[in-house]
C-alpha positions as CSV (number, residue, x, y, z in Angstrom):
1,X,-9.9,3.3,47.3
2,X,-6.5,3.2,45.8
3,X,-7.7,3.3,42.2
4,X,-10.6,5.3,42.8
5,X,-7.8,8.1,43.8
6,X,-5.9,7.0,40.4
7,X,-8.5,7.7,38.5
8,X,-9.4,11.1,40.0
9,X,-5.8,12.0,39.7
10,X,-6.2,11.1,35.8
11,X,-9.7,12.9,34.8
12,X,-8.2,16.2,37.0
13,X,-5.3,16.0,35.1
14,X,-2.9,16.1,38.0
15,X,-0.7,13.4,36.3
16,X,2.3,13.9,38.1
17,X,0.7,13.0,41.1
18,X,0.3,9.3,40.1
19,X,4.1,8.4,41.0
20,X,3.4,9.1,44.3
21,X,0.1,7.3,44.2
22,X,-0.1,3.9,45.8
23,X,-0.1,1.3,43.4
24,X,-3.1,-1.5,44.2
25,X,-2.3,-4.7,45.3
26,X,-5.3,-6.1,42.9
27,X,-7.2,-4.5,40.1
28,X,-9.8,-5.9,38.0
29,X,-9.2,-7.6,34.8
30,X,-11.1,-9.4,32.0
31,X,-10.2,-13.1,32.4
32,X,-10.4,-16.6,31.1
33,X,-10.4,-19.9,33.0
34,X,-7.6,-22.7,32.8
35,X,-10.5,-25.0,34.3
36,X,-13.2,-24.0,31.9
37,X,-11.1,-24.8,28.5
38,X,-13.5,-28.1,27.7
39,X,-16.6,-25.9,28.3
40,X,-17.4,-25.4,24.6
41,X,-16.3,-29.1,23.4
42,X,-18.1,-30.4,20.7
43,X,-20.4,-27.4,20.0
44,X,-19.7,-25.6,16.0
45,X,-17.7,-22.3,16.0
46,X,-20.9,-20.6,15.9
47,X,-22.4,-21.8,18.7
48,X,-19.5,-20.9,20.9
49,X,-20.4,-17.5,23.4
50,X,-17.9,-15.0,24.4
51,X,-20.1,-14.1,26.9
52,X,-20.0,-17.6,29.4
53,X,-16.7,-17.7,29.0
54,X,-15.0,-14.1,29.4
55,X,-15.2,-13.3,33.3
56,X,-14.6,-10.0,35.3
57,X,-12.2,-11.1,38.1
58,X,-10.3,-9.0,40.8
59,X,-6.6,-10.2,40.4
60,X,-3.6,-9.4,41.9
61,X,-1.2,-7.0,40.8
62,X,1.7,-8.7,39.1
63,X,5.5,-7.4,40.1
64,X,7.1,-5.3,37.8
65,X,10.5,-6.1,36.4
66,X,13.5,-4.4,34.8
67,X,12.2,-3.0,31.3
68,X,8.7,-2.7,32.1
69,X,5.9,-0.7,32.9
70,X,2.7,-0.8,34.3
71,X,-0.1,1.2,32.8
72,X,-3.6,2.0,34.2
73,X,-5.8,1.6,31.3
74,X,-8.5,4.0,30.3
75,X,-9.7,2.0,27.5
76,X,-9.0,-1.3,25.5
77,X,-10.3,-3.0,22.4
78,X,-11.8,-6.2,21.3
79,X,-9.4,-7.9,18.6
80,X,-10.2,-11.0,17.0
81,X,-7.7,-13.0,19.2
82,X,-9.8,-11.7,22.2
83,X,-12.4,-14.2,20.4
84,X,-10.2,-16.8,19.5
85,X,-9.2,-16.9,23.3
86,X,-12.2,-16.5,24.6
87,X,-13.4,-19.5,22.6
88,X,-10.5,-21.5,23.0
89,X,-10.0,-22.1,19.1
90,X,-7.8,-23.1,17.4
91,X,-6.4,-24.0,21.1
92,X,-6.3,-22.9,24.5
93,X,-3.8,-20.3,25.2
94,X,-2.7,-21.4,28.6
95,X,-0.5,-23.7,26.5
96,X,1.2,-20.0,25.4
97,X,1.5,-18.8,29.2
98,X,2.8,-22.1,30.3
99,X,5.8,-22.2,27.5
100,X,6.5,-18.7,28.4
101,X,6.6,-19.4,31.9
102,X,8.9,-21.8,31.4
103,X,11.6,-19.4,29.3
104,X,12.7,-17.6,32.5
105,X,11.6,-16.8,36.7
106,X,10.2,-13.3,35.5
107,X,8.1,-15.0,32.7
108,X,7.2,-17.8,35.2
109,X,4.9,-15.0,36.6
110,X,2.4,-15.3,33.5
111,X,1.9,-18.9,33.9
112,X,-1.8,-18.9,36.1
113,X,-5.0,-20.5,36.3
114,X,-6.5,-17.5,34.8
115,X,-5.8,-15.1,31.6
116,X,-6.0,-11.7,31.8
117,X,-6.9,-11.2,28.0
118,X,-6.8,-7.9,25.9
119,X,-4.3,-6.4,23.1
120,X,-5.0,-2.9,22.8
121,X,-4.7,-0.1,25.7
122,X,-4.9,3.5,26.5
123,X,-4.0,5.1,29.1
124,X,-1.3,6.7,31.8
125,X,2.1,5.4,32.8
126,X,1.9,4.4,36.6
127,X,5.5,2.8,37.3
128,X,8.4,1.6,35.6
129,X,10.8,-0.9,36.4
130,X,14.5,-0.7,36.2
131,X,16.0,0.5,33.2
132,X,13.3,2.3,32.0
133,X,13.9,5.8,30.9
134,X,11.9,7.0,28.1
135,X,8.5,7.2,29.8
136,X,7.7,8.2,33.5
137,X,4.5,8.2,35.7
138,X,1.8,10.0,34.4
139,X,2.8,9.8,30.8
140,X,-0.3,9.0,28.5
141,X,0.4,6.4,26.4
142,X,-0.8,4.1,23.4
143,X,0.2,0.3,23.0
144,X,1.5,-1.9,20.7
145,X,0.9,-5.5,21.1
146,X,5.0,-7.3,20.5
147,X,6.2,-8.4,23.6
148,X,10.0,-9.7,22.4
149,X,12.9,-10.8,24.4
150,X,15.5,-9.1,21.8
151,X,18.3,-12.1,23.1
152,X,18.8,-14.1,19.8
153,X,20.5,-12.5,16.7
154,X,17.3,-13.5,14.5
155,X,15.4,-10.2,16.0
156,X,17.8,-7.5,15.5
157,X,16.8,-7.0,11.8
158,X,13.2,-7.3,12.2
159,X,11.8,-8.2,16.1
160,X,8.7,-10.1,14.1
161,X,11.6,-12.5,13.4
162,X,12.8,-13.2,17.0
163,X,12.2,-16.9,18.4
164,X,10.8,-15.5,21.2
165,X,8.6,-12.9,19.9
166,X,4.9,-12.7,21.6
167,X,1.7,-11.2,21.3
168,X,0.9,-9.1,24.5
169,X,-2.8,-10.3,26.1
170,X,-2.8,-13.6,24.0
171,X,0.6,-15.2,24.1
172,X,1.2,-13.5,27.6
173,X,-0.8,-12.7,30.7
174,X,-1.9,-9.2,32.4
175,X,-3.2,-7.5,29.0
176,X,-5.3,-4.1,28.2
177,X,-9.3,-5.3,28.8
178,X,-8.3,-4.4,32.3
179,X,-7.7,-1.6,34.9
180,X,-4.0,-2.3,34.9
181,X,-1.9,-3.6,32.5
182,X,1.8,-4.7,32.5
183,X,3.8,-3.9,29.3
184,X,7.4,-3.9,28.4
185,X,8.9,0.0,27.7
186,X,9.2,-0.8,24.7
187,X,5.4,-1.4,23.5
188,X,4.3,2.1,24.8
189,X,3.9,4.9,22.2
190,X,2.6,8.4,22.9
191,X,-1.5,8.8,22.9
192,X,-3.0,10.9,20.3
193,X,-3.5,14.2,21.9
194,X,-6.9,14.6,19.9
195,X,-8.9,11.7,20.2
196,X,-10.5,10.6,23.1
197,X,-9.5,7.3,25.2
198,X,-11.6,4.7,23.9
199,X,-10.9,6.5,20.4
200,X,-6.7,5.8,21.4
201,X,-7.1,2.6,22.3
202,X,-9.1,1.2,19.2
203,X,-6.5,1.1,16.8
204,X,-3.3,-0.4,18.2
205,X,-3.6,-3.7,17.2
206,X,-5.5,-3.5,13.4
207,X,-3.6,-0.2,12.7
208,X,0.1,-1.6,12.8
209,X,-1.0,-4.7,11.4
210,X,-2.5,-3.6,8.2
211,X,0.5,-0.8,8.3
212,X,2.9,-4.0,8.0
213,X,0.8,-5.9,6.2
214,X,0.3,-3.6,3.5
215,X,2.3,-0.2,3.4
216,X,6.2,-1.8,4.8
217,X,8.9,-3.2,2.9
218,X,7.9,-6.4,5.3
219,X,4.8,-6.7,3.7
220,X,3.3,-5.9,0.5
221,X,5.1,-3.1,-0.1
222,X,2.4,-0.8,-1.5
223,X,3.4,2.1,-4.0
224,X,1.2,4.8,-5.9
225,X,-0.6,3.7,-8.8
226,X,-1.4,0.3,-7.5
227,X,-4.4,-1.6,-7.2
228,X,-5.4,-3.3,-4.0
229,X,-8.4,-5.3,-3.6
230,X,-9.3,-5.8,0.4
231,X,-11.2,-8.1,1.7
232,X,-13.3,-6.8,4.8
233,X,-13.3,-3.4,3.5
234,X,-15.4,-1.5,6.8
235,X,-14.0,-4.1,9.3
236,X,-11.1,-3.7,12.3
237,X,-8.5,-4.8,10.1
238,X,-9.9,-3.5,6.4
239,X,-11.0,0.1,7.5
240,X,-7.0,0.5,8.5
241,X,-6.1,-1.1,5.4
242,X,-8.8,1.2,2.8
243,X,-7.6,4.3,4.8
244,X,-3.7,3.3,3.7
245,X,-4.3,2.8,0.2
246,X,-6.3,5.9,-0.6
247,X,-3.7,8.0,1.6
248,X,-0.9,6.3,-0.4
249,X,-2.3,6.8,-4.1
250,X,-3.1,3.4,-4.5
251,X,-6.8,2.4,-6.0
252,X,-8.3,0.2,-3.4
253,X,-11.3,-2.1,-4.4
254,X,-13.1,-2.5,-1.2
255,X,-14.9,-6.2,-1.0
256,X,-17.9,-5.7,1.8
257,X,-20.8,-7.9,2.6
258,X,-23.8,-5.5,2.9
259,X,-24.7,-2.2,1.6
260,X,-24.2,-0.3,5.2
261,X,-20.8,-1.5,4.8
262,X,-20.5,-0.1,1.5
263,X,-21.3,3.0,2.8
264,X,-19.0,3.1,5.1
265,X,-16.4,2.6,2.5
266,X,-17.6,5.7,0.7
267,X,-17.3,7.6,3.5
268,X,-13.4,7.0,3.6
269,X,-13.4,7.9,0.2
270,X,-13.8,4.9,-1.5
271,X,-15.4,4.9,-4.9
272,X,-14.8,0.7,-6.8
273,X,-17.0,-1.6,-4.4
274,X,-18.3,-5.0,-4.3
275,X,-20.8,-6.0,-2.4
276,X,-20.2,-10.0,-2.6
277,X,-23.7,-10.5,-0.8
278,X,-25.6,-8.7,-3.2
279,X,-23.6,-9.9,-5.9
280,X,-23.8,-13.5,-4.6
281,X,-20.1,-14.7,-5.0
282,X,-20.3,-18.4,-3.8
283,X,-16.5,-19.6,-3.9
284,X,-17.1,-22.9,-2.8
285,X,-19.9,-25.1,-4.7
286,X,-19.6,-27.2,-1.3
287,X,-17.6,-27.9,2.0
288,X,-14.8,-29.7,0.0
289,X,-14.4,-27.7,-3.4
290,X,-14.2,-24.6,-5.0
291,X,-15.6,-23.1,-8.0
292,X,-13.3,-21.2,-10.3
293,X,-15.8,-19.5,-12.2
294,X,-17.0,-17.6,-9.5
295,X,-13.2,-16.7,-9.1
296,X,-13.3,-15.7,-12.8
297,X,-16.8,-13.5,-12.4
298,X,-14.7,-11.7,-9.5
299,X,-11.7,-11.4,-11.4
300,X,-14.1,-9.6,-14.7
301,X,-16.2,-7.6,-11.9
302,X,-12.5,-6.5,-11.0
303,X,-11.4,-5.7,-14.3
304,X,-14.9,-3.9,-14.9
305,X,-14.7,-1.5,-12.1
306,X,-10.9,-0.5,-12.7
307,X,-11.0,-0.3,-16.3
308,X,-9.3,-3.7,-17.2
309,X,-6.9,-3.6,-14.1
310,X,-6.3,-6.6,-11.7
311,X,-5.1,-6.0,-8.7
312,X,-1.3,-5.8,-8.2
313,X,-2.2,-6.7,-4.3
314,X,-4.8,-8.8,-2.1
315,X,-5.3,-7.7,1.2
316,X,-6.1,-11.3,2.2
317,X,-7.2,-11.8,5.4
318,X,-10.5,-14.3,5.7
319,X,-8.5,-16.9,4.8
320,X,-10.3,-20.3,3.5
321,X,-13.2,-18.9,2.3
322,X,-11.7,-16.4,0.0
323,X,-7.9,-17.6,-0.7
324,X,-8.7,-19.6,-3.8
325,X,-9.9,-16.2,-5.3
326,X,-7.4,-14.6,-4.2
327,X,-4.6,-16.2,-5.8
328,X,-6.5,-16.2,-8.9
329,X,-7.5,-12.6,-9.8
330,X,-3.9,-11.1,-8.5
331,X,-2.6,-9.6,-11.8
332,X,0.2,-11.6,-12.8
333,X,3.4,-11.0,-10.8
334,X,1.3,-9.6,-8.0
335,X,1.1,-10.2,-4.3
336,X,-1.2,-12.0,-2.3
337,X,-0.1,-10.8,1.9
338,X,-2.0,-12.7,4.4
339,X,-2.6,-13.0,7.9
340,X,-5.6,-14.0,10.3
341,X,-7.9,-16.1,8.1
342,X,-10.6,-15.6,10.2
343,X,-12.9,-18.3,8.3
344,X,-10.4,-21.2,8.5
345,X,-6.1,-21.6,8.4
346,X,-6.3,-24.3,5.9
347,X,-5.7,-22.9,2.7
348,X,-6.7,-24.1,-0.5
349,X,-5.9,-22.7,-3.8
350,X,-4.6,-23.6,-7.8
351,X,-1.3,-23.4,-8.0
352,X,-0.9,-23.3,-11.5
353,X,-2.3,-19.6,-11.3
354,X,0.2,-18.9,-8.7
355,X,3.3,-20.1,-10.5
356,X,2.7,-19.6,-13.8
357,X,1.8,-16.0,-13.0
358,X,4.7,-15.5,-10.5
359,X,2.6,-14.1,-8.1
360,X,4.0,-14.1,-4.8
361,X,2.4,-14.6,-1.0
362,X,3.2,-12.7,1.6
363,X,2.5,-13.7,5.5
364,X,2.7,-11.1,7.1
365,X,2.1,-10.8,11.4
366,X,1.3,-7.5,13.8
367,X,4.4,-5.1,13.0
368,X,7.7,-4.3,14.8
369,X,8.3,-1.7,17.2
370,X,9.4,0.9,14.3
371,X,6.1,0.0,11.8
372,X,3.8,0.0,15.0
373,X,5.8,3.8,15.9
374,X,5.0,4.8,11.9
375,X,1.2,3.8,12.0
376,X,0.5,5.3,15.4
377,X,2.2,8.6,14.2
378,X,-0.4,9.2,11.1
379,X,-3.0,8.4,13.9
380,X,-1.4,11.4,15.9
381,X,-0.6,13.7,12.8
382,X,-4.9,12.9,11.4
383,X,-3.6,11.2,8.6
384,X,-5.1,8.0,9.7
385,X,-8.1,7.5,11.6
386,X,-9.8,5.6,14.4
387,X,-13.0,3.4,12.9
388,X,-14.3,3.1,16.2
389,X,-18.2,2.0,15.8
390,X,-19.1,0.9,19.7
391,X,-18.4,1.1,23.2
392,X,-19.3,-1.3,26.1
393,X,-18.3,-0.9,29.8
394,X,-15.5,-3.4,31.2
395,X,-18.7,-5.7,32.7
396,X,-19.6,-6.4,29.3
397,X,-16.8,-7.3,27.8
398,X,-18.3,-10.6,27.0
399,X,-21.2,-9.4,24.9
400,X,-18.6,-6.8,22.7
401,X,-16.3,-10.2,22.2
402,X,-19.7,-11.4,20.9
403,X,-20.6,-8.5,18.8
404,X,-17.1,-9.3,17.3
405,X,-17.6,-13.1,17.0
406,X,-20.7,-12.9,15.5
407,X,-19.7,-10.6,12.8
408,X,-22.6,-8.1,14.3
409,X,-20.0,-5.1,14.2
410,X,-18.3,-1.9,11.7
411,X,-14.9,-1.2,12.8
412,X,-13.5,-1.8,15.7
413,X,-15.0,-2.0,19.3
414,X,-14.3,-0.3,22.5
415,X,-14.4,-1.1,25.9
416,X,-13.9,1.3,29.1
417,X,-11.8,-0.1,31.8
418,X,-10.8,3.0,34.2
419,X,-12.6,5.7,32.2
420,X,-16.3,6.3,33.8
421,X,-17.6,7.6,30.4
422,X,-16.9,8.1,26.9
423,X,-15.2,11.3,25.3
424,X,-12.7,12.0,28.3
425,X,-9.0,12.0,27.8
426,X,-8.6,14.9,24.7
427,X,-5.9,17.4,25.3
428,X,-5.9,19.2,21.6
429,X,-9.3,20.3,21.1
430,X,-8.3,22.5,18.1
431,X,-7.5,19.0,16.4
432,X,-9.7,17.3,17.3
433,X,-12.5,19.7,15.8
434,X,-10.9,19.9,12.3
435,X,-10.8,16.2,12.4
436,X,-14.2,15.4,14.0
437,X,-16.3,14.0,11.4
438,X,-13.5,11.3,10.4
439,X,-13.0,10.6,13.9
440,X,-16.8,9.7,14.1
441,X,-17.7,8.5,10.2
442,X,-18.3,4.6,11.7
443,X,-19.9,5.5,15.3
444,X,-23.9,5.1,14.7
445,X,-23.5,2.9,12.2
């Protein structure tokens, strides 16, 4: 009854009715199981299925501290670490709740039997703890997925650098694929006033990512003029990352594996494309090694396209399947910035081509507060756009961590947690029109 009156509050608009609101004493989140971690032993990566192990459990409601808020979430997103943790690979991550219980009483509260899972949320401030005083109840908000402590010197340059730096819904408990969500202040952001909820909530995580990974002085550091061959071109992270280097004046070569994908691409405004399917790029001849002339017929199909130009970066983020050509057609003195590698962490590449070239790699991991602020704001202003391509309800959760796992996806995909339907939550309508058929160029697809 008590979130059936939040949510009514919420769709009428009467937000500043939701302080006074009773806050529920349990909600429903989406969850993994401490005792269920051996459940896919022994099977292949492929085999594993999102959908046995990602459950719909009520929960209680944790307590809110000094510093923090609690959100009731509209709508989430499925990120890749939703499938690592629902999978349990490369590890379990109770391991991460049960080393951040250990840091302090408060975080002791994240330590359970069960993982509410999810980074990405929109939705509407409900309560804030003490100390809180940029954001209220019944503020609609966005957000970012760094949960840092901020008590050790190393994060006051750059919070990605702090020892006890976190990311919200897989390191930590009580995330955003949920009806309520616990977040520090300092995560929330303010919702794009033209896109709808699930639209809000599908870029969080993949936005401020390839925003680091890519545009900031933290990452690649992209300028006008350069040449940026991404990897994933039409997916979560490499739709972000196509959409920065065209709005930049960089010359992205967009890497996809089908022709629908390619399409896609186009659609952003995307003109050099390789489809590595069609073209049948095989970089490795079997499990164990590589083949460098398939990393030399991708370096001249490079060349070919941009009229004799390598790139000056790789968006690199598939990791062992691709890293090998990676280092290897980056123009000399160029950068190879990495994170994910979805296909495999262990890397294996030629070095001589690295440092003989003096090409440089990058890691590079979500964003701080300030790069996550930036990317959020050309999501706000249209300059960046969502490349939402799905939506499933909360109750099947498990099938769109699937969809993810299996590859069977465009873009990034939605999930409603406290929002009955699609297309609620837009409060510029005048935007939203001049912006619709960006907002919707991967939905359909």
């Amino acid at each position: 009854m008590g979130m059936r009156k939040i949510i009514d509050a919420i769709i009428a608009g009467d937000l500043a009715a939701l302080g006074s609101l009773p806050v529920p004493t349990t909600y429903r989140g989406v969850t993994v199981h401490a005792d269920e971690v051996d459940m896919f032993t022994d099977l292949p990566t492929a085999d594993k299925d999102p959908r046995r192990s990602l459950h719909v459990d009520e929960v209680p409601t944790p307590e809110l501290a000094a510093g923090e808020a609690l959100v009731a979430v509209m709508a989430s997103a499925i990120n890749y670490n939703t499938v690592w943790t629902s999978i349990f690979e490369p590890m379990d991550t109770f391991g991460f709740l049960r080393r951040y219980g250990r840091t302090s009483p408060l975080a002791k509260r994240h330590d359970q039997p069960y993982h509410v899972v999810g980074s990405d949320l929109a939705g509407v401030v409900l309560r804030t703890g003490p100390g809180v005083n940029a954001w209220k109840p019944g503020d609609q908000v966005v957000a970012h997925c760094l949960n840092v402590e901020l008590e050790h010197p190393d994060g006051h340059n750059d919070t990605m650098l702090d020892p006890e730096q976190r990311i919200w819904g897989f390191e930590t408990n009580f995330g955003g694929l949920a009806e309520l969500a616990l977040v520090k202040s300092n995560q929330l952001m303010p919702k794009p006033a033209h896109l709808t909820w699930e639209e809000a909530a599908s870029p969080g995580l993949v936005n401020s990512t390839a925003y680091r990974q890519l545009v900031s002085t933290n990452g690649a550091d992209m300028k006008q003029g350069d040449t940026v061959l991404i990897w994933g071109a039409s997916g979560g992270l490499g739709s972000y990352a196509t959409q920065f280097a065209l709005n930049g004046g960089a010359t992205p070569v967009c890497v996809v594996s089908s022709e629908r994908k390619a399409e896609i691409c186009r659609r952003m405004g995307a003109e050099l494309i390789i489809d590595r399917n069609a073209e049948d790029y095989r970089f490795w001849s079997d499990e164990h090694t590589q083949d460098p002339q398939e990393w030399k017929r991708l370096g001249a199909r490079i060349r070919e396209l941009t009229g004799g130009d390598d790139p000056d970066i790789v968006f690199e983020h598939p990791g062992r399947e691709t890293f090998g050509a990676s280092v290897f057609v980056a123009r000399r003195g160029g950068t190879i910035v990495t994170c994910a590698s979805t296909s495999g962490f262990t890397h294996q590449y030629d070095n001589r081509y690295l440092w003989m070239n003096l090409k440089r790699i990058v890691g590079s991991h979500f964003a701080n507060y300030r790069e996550a602020w930036e990317a959020n704001r050309l999501i706000a202003r249209g300059r960046i756009h969502p490349t939402l391509s799905s939506v499933y309800p909360l109750e099947q959760t498990g099938q769109a961590a699937y969809d993810v796992h299996r590859n069977a996806h465009q873009g990034k995909v939605g999930v409603l947690c406290l929002a009955p339907e699609e297309g609620l939550g837009v409060t510029d309508h005048q935007m939203r029109e001049r912006y619709l058929p960006q907002i919707n160029r991967f939905r359909g697809v």
